[in-house]
N, C-alpha and C positions, 0 to 999 in steps of 0.2 A: 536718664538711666536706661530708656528701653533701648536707644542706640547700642549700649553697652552688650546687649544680647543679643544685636544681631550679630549673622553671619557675615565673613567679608569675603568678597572674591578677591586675590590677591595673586599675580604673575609672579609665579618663581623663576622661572625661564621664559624670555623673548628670542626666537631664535629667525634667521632670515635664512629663506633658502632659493634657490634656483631654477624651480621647477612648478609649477599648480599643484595645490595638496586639494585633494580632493574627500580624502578619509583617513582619518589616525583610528586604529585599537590598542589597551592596555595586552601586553603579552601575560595570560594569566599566569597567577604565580610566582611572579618577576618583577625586576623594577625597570622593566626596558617594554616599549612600545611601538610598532608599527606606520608609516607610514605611507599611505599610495597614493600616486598623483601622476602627470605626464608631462613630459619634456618639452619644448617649445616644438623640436622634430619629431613631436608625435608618439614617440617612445616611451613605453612607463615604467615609473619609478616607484620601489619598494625598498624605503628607509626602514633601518633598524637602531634604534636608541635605548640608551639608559640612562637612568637618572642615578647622576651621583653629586655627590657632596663635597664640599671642602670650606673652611673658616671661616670664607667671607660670604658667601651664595651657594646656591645649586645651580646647577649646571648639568650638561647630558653631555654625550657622549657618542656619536657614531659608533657602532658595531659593523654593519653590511650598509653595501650599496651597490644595489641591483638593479639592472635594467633589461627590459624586455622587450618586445616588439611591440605588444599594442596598450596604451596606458589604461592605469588601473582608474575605475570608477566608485568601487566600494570591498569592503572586504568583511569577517567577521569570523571569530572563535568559537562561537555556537555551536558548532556540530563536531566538535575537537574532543581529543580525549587526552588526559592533565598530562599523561607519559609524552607523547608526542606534541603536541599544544600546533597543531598545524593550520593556518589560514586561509580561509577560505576566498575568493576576490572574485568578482564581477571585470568586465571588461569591455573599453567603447568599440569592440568588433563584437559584444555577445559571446564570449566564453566564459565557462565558468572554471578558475584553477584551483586546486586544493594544494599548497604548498608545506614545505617542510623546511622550517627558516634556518633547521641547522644546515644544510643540504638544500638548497635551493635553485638549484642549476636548473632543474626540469621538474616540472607538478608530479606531485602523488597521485594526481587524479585532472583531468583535462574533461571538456565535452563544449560542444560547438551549443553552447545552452538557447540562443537565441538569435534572431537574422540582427537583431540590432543592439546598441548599446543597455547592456545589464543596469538601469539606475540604480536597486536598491538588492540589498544581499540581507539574509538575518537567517542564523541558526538556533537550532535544540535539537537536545540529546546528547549534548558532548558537557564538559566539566564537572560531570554530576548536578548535571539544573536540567529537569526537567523528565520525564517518565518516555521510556518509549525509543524506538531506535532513533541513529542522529541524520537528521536529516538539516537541508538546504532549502532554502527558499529565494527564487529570485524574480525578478521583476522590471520589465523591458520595454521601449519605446515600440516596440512591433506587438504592447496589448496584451502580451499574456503574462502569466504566473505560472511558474514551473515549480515544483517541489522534485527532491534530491536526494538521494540516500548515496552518496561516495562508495559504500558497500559491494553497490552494484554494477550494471553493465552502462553504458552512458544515454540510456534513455530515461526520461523522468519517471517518477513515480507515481506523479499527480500533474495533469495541464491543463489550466484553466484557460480556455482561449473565450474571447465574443462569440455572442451565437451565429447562425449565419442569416445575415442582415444587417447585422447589428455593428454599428460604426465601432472601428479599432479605436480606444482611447491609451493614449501612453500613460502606462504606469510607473507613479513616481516611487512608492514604497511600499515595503512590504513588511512583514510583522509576525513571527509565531508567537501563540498563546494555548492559554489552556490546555498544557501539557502534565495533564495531572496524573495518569497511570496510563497502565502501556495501552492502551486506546484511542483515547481523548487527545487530540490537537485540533486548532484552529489556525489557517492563516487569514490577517488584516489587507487589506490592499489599498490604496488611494491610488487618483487617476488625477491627470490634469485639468478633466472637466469637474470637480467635486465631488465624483464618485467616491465612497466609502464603501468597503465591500468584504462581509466575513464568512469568509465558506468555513463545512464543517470536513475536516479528512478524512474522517472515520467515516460518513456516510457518503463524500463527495457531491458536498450541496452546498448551494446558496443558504446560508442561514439568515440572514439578514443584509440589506444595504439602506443608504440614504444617500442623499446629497449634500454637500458644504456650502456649496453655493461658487467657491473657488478652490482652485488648485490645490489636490490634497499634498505639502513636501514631507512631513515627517506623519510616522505612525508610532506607537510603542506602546503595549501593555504595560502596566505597574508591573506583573512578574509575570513569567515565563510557563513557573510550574505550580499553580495554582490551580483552581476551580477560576474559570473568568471573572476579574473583577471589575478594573478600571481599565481603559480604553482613552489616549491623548492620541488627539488630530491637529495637525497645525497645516496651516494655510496660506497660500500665496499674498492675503491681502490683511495679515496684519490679525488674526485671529487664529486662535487655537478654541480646542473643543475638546472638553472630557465626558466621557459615559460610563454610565455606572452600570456593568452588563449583569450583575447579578439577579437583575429582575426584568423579564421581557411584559410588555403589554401588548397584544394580539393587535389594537389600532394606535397606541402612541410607542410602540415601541421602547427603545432606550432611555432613561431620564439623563440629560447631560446638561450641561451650562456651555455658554462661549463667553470667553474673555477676551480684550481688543489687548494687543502689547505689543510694545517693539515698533510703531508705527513705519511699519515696514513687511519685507518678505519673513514669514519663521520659519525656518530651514528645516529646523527637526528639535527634537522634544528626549529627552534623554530622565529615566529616573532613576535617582540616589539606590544603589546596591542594598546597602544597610538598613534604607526607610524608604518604603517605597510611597509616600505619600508624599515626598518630596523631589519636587524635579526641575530640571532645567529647559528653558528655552531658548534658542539662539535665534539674532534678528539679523536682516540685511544688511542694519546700517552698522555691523561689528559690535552688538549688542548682544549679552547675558543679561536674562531672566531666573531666578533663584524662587523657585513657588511650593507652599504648600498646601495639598487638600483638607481639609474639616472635615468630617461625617458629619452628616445629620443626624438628631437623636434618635431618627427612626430610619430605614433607609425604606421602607413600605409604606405603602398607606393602598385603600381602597378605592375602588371607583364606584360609582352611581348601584351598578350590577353586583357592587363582591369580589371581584377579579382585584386580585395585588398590581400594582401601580409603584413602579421604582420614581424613589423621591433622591436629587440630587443633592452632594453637600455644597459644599462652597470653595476656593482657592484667594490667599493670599501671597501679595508677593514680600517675599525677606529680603531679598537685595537685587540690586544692579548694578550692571557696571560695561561703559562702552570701551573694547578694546580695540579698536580698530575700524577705518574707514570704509571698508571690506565687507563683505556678507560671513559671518564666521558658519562654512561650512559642515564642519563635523564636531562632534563632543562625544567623549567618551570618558564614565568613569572610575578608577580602579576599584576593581573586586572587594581589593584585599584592607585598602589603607585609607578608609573613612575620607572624603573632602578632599582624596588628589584625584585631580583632573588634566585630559590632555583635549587642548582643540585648535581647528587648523582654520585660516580664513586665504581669503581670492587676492590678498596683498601677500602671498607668500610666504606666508610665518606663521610658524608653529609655537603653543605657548603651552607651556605647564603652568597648571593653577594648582590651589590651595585655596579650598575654602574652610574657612574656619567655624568651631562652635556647632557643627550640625549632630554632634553626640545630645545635646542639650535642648534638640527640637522635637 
């Protein structure tokens, strides 16, 4: 019986395409979604899709197909506003463009954001998620983290470089949180030496870091526009890490857990819209991970002195499922429609999922 209650990942569409995908997003609002990736001649490509329907299966649909000079590396909705729904993208020369997918000849917004390849891109302040004007955050193999306001003129707002001394590490992600009124943000960063790194914007500080031990590739808060909660790190060597940021302790810091899965690389960490306690993990070997958090009955407790001391809960996994021989590089999930999912892997195919039962978790 308890099989009966799990969730299933389940492929609605297997689709092949011609190009490296490198990141899909859900187009909010819509039943159509974005894909960016690069040509074999270097060129990049932004796919546009819809999911549609007919008697026997689902299936999608080509809308655009665009190509540009230099290929995309990431892109995101996050700092979009619902009337326009325009896309943000990272790119392997270091540009950041803000596109308009009705109209997409030429960016709404361009700026030479970094001397090297943009890895990771995350927005707030756009779809109504999150307090505070919209801004960009991006993150570069030349070490630093730039934050972004499109608003403006094309210099940053926020640049977080190495001190001087201090070795350039390439950064692999990045992450806005704590977007709770017009004040309050934080950006997440991960580096390829383990670094873990969360500055505060509002006063332009190191708030805290540690190390992983390995390559930090995906970062992601539980939500966006909260007071900090949860914090997922996943790692080049087969382990993710969640912290519970609601409670700091002056010498141990964050309480968190590390979980070993996927016996391989975890790409990145993605959680459920509707429940944020449940989330995804993508592995090397073309592997999903389907997990959820527990709380603890208490999430404090004391230490020797009186000082609050954050107590970790715990994380189990609900399903899995290998789709591919491939590292499954991106995962995104819709806003709107509970358990659809779109994600891309390094074998060239793009799949829409469905998973099922997760109203019931």
């Amino acid at each position: 019986m308890d099989s009966i209650k799990n969730p299933q990942i389940v492929t609605h569409v297997n689709k092949s395409l011609n190009y490296t995908i490198f990141d899909a997003k859900f187009v909010p609002k819509s039943a159509r979604f974005v894909c960016l990736g690069s040509n074999a001649k270097g060129s990049g490509v932004m796919q546009i899709y819809e999911i549609t329907h007919n008697d026997l299966k689902g299936d999608i649909n080509l809308l655009s197909d665009i190509e540009k000079s230099s290929s995309f590396k990431c892109g995101t909705f996050g700092a979009a506003d619902l009337q326009s729904r325009c896309i943000a993208t990272g790119d392997f020369n270091g540009k950041l463009g803000v596109w308009d997918l009705e109209s997409p000849s030429i960016p709404v917004y361009s700026v030479q954001g970094h001397n090297e390849i943009i890895n990771s891109i995350d927005g707030v302040g756009g779809l109504g998620i999150g307090e505070g004007a919209p801004e960009i955050v991006t993150g570069s193999r030349d070490g630093s983290v730039k934050v972004w306001d499109p608003r403006q003129k094309d210099v940053p707002v926020a640049n977080i470089e190495p001190n001087p001394g201090e070795a350039k590490r390439d950064c692999w992600c990045v992450a806005f949180g704590h977007s709770y009124n017009q004040s309050e943000r934080m950006v997440a960063a991960g580096y390829d030496n383990g670094d873990v790194k969360l500055f505060d914007l509002r006063t332009m500080s190191l708030k805290w870091e540690t190390n992983l031990k390995n390559g930090v590739c995906g970062l992601e808060f539980d939500r966006k526009d909260i007071v900090m909660n949860k914090l997922v790190a996943t790692t080049l060597e087969s382990k993710f890490h969640v912290f519970d940021l609601r409670t700091y302790h002056a010498t141990k810091g964050y309480a968190s857990l590390c979980q070993t899965a996927h016996n391989s690389t975890i790409w990145s960490v993605k959680h459920l819209p509707q429940n944020r306690d449940i989330f995804m993990t993508t592995g090397g070997t073309g592997s999903l991970n389907l997990w959820k958090y527990s709380y603890p009955s208490s999430r404090t407790t004391e230490d020797s002195d009186g000082m609050l001391i954050g107590v970790i809960g715990t994380v189990a996994k609900l399903q899995n499922v290998t789709l591919s021989t491939q590292p499954i590089a991106s995962f995104d999930w819709c806003p709107e429609k509970t358990g659809l999912a779109v994600c891309t892997s390094f074998d060239q195919a793009l799949r829409v999922l469905i998973v099922t039962k997760l109203n019931t978790q």
